[in-house]
Backbone as CSV, one residue per row, in Angstrom:
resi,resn,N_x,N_y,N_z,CA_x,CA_y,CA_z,C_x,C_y,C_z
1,UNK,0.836,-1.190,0.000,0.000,0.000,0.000,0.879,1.251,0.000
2,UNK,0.393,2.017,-0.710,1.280,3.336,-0.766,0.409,4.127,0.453
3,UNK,1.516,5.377,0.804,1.586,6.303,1.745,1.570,7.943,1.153
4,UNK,1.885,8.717,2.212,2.081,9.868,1.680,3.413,10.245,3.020
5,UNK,4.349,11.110,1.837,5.116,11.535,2.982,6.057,12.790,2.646
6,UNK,6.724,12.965,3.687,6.977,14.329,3.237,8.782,14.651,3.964
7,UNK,9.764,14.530,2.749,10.881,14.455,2.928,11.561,15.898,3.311
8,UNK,12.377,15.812,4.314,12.812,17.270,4.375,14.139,17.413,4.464
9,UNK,15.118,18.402,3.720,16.644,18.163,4.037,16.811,19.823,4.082
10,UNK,18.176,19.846,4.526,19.010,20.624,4.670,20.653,20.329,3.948
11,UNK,20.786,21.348,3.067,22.057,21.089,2.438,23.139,21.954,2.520
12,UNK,23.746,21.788,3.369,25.347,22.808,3.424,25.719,22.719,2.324
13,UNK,26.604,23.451,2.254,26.981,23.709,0.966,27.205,23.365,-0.274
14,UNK,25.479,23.952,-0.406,24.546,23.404,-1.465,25.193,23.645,-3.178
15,UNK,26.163,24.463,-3.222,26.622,24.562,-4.504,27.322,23.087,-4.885
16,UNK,28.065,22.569,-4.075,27.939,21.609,-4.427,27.273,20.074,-4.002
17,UNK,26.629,20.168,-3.094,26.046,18.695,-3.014,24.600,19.550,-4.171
18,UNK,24.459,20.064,-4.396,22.761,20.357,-4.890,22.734,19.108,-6.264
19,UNK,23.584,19.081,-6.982,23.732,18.241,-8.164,23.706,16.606,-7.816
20,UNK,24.326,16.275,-7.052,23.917,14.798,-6.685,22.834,14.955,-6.009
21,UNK,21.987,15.708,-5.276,20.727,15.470,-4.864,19.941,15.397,-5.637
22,UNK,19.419,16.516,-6.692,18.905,16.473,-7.653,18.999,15.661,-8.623
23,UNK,19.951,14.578,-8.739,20.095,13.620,-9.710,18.899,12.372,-9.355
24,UNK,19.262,12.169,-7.475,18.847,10.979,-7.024,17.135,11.295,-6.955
25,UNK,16.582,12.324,-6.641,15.083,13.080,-6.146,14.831,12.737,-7.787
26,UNK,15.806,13.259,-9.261,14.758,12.999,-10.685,14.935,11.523,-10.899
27,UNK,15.476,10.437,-9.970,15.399,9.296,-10.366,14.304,8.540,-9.916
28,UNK,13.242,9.241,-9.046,12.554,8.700,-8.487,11.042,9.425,-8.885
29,UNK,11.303,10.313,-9.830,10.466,11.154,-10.318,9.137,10.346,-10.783
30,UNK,8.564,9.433,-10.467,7.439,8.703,-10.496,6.172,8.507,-8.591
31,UNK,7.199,8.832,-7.884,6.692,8.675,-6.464,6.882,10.683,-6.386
32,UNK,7.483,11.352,-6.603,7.914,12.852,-5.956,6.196,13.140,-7.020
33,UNK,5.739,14.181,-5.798,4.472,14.429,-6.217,4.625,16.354,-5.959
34,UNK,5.823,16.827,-5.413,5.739,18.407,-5.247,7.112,17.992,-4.799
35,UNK,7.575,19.486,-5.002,8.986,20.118,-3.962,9.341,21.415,-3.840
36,UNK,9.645,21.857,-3.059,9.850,23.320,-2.822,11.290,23.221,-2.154
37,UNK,12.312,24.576,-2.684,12.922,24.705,-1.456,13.103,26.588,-1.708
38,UNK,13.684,26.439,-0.896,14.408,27.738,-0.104,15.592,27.900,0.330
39,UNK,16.412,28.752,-1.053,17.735,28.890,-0.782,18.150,29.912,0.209
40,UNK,19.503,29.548,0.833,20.086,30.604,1.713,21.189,31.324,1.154
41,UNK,21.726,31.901,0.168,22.891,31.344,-0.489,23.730,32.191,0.212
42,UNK,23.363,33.417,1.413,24.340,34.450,2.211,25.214,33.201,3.070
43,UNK,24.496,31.957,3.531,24.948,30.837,4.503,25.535,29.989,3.612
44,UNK,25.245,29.407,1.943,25.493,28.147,1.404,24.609,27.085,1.937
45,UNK,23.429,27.933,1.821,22.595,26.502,2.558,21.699,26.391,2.134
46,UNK,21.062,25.183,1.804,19.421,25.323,0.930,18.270,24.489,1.976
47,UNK,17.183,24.826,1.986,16.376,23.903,2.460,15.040,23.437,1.360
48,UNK,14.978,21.964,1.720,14.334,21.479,0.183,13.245,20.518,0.734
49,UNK,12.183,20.925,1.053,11.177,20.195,1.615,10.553,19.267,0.173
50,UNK,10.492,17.841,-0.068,9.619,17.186,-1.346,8.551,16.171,-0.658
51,UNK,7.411,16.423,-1.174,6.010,15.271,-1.237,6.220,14.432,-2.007
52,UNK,5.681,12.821,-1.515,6.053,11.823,-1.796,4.377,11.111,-2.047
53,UNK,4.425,10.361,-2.839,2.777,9.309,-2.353,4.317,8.182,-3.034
54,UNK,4.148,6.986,-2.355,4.391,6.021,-2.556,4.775,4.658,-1.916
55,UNK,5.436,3.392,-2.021,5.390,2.180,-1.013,6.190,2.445,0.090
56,UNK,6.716,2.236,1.038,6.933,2.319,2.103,8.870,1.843,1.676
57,UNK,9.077,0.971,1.049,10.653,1.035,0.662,10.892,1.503,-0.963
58,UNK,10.153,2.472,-1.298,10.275,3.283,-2.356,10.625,4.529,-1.821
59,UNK,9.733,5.134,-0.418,10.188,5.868,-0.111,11.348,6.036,1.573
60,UNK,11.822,4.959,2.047,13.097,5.077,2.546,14.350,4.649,1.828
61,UNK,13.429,3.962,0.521,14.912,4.007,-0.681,15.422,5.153,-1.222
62,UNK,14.504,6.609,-1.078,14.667,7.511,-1.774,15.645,8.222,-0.564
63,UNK,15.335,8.096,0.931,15.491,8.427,1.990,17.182,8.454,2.467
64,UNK,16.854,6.839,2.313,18.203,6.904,2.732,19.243,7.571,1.957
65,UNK,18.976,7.165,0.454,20.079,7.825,-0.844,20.329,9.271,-0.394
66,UNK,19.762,10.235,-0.185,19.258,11.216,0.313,20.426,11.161,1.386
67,UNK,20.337,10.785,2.143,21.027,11.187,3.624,21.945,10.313,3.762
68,UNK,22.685,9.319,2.625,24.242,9.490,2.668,24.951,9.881,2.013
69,UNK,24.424,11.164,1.213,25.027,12.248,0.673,26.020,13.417,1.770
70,UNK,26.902,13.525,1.480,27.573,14.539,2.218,27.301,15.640,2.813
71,UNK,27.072,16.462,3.823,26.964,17.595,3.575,25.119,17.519,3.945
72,UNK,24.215,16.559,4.100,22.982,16.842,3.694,22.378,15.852,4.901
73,UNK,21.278,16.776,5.310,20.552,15.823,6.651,19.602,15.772,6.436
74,UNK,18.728,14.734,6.483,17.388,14.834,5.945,16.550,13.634,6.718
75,UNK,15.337,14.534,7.406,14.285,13.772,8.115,12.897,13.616,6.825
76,UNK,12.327,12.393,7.588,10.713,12.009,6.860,10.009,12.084,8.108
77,UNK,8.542,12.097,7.592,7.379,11.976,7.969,6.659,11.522,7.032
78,UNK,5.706,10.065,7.430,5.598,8.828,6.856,3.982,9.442,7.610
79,UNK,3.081,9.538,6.313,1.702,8.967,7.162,1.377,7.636,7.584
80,UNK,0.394,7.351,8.513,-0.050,6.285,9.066,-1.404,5.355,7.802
81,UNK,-1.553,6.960,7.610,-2.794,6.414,6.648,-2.076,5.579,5.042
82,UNK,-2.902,4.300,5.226,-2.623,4.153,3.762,-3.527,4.439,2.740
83,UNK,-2.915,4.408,1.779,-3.785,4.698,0.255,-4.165,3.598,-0.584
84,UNK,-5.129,3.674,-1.207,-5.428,2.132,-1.911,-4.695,2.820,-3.435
């Protein structure tokens, strides 16, 4: 059953990790349903909140890739509710 969830990171210095993030987030571009972020660029820092609907190791596969990137910390929030 798919979910809905909602990935959130923080990227130090986003000039360069931003390109391997963005590689791994358009590889999954079938589950990412929105994303927003908000650059800092006076700090080098971006924050990149993305919506997710999808299976439950689709999206800590996306998760983890995500957060053993360098430089980049990133929490989820997993609804309870499932989706048919």
């Amino acid at each position: 059953m798919k979910r809905v969830a909602v990935i959130s990171a923080i990227l130090e210095h986003s000039e360069q990790t931003q390109n391997n993030f963005n590689n791994i987030v358009a590889s999954y571009k079938g589950v990412v349903r929105g994303r927003m972020g908000l650059p800092i660029p006076d700090e080098g820092i971006s924050v990149i909140c993305i919506t997710v609907i999808g299976e439950l190791d689709e999206i800590n596969s996306l998760t983890g890739k995500l957060g053993k990137l360098p430089d980049i910390q990133v929490k989820t929030s997993i609804a309870k509710k499932e989706l048919s």
